[in-house]
C-alpha positions in Angstrom: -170.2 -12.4 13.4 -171.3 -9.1 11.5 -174.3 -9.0 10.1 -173.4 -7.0 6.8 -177.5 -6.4 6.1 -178.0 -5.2 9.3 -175.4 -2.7 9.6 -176.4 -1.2 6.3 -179.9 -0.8 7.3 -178.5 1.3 10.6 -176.1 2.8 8.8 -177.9 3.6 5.4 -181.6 3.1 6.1 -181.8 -0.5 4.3 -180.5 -3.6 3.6 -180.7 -3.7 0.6 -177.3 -4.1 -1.8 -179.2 -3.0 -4.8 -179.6 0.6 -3.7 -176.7 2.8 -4.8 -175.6 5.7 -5.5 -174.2 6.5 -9.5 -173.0 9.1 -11.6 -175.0 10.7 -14.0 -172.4 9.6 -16.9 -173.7 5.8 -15.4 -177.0 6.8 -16.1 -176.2 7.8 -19.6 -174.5 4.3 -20.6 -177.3 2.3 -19.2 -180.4 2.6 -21.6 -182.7 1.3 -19.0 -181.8 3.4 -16.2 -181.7 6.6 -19.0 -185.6 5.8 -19.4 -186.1 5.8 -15.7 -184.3 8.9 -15.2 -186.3 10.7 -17.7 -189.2 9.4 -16.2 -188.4 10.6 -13.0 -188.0 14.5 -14.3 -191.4 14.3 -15.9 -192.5 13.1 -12.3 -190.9 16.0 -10.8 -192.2 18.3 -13.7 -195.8 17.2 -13.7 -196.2 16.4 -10.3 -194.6 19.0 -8.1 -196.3 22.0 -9.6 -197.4 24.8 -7.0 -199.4 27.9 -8.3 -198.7 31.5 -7.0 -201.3 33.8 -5.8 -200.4 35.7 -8.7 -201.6 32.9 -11.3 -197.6 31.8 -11.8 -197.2 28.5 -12.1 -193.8 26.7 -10.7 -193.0 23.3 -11.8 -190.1 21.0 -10.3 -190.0 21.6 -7.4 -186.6 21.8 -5.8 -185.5 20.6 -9.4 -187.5 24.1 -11.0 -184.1 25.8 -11.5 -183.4 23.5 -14.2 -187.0 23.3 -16.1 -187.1 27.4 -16.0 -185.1 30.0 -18.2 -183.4 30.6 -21.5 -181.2 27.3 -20.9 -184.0 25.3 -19.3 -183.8 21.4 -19.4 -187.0 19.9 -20.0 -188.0 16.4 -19.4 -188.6 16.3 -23.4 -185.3 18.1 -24.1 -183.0 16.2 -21.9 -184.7 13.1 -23.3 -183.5 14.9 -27.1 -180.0 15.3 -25.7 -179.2 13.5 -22.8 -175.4 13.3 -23.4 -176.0 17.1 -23.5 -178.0 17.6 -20.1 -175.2 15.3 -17.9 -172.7 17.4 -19.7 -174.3 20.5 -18.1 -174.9 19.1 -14.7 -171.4 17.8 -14.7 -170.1 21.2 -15.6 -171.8 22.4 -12.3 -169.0 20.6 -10.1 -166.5 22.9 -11.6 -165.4 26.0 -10.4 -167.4 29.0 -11.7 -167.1 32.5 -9.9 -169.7 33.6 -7.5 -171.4 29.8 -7.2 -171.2 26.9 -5.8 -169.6 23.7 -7.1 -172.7 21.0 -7.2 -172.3 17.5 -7.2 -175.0 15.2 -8.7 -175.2 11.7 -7.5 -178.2 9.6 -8.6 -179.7 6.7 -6.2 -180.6 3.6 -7.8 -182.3 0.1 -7.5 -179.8 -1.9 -9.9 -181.3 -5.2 -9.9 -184.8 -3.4 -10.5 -183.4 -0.6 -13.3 -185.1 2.2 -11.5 -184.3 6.1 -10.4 -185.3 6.4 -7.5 -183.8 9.9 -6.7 -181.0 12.7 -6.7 -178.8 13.7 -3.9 -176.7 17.1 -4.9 -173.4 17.6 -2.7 -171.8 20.9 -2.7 -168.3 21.3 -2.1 -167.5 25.3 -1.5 -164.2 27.0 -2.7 -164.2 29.6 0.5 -165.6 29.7 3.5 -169.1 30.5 3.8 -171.7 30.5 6.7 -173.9 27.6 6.5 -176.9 30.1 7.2 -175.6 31.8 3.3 -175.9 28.7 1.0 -177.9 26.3 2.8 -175.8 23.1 3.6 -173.5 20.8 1.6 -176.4 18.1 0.7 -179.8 17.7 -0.9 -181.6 15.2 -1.5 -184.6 14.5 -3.9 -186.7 11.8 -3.9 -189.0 11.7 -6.7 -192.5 11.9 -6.2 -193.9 8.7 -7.2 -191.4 7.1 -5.0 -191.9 9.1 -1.9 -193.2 7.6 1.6 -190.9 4.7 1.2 -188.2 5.4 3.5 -185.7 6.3 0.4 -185.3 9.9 2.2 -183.1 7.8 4.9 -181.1 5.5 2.4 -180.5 8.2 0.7 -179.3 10.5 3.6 -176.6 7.5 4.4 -175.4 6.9 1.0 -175.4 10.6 0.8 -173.2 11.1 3.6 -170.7 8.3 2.1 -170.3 10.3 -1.5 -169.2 13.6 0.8 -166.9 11.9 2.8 -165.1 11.1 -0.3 -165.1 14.3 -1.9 -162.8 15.2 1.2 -166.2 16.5 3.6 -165.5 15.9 7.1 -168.7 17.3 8.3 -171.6 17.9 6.6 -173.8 20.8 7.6 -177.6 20.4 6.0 -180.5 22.9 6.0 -183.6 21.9 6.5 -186.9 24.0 6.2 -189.5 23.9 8.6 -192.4 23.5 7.2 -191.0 19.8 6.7 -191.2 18.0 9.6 -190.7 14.7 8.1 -187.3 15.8 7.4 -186.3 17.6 10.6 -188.0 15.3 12.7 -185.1 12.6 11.5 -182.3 14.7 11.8 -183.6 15.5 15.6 -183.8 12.2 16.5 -180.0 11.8 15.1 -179.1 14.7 18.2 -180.3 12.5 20.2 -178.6 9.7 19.4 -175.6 11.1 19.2 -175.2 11.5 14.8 -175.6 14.4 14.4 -175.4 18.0 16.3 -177.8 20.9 16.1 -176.0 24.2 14.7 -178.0 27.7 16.5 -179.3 29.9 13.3 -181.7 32.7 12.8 -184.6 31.6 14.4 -186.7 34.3 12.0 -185.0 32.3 8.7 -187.3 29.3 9.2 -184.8 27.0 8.9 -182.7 24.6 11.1 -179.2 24.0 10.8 -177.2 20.4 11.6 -174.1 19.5 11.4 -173.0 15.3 10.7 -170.0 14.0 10.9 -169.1 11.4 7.8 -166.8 9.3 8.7 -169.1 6.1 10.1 -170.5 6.4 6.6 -167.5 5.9 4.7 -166.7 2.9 3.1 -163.6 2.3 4.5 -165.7 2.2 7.8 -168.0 -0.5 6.4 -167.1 -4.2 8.4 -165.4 -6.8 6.5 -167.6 -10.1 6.0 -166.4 -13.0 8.7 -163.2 -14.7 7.1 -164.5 -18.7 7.1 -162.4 -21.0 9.0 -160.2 -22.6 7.3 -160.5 -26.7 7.9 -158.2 -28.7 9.8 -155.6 -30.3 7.9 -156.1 -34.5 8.3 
């Protein structure tokens, strides 16, 4: 008998049904989850915030590229114009010249109405060593939500969204300086879910390569069929 539960929270990091994956265009129709996901920017924009020796303040973390410049998204403007801010990340998937095409996946509690995070999957038109752009996947958990083990769902669910967007292997990046997050793709190696790619060991990153297929959901069991009773 297969456990379904149990297989997700091998596979994905929980058991939980609830936790998913969505588009940002699913975000945008749900007013709930549109509140949630505007909380979670002003999370990212309030809370990550680091402070150069120079005085120059950096907010948002991995998400600063989209709260700086002459075309920056802040919390309170994508909040203005949301229909307008998924229209821009959506236009990041297509192809533009000299970038890559970007993905954005958002992970959810349904049942609870909450952002939890964002997972980014880039999909290159040519090749290009991993070592150059940094991987096909991020993730971002938000910062209030952090600790929680939402890193390793999200990793899973993650590597399900790239297998359908044609990804065989995914190669990811990780920085080392965060051990949290190298420290679970080591312990994949060993396990046999992942392999370690050599890089620069002066670039302070690591490099690893997983392959997608177990995460698909064609791969997912099918529930136990029930026994049909016995004809009197």
């Amino acid at each position: 008998m297969v456990d379904l539960k149990e297989w997700r929270r091998q596979r994905f990091g929980t058991g939980d049904d609830d936790v998913a994956l969505i588009s940002l265009g699913e975000v945008a129709s749900d007013a709930k989850l549109r509140h949630s996901y505007v909380g979670m920017l002003h999370d990212f924009y309030t809370k990550d915030v680091k402070k150069a020796a120079d005085g120059t303040v950096t907010r948002g973390g991995d998400m600063a590229e989209r709260f700086q410049g002459q075309d920056a998204w802040t919390p309170t403007r994508a909040s203005d114009d949301f229909e307008g801010y998924v229209a821009a990340q959506d236009a990041l998937a297509e192809p533009q010249p000299g970038r890559l095409r970007t993905h954005t996946s958002v992970m959810v509690n349904q049942s609870q109405k909450q952002v939890v995070g964002e997972a980014w999957i880039r999909t290159p038109d040519t090749p290009m060593p991993i070592t150059q752009w940094g991987g096909h996947t991020h993730s971002l958990v938000r910062p209030s939500a952090r600790g929680l083990g939402h890193g390793k769902a999200m990793l899973g669910l993650s590597m399900a969204k790239a297998h359908e967007l044609g990804i065989d292997n995914v190669h990811v990046t990780v920085s080392n300086d965060n051990p949290a997050s190298y420290r679970r793709f080591d312990a994949m190696v060993i396990d046999g879910r992942a392999k370690e790619v050599t890089g620069d060991p002066q670039s302070g990153r690591r490099h690893y390569t997983i392959p997608t297929a177990p995460y698909a959901a064609a791969m997912k069991p099918a529930a136990p069929k029930a026994t049909p009773n016995p004809q009197r």
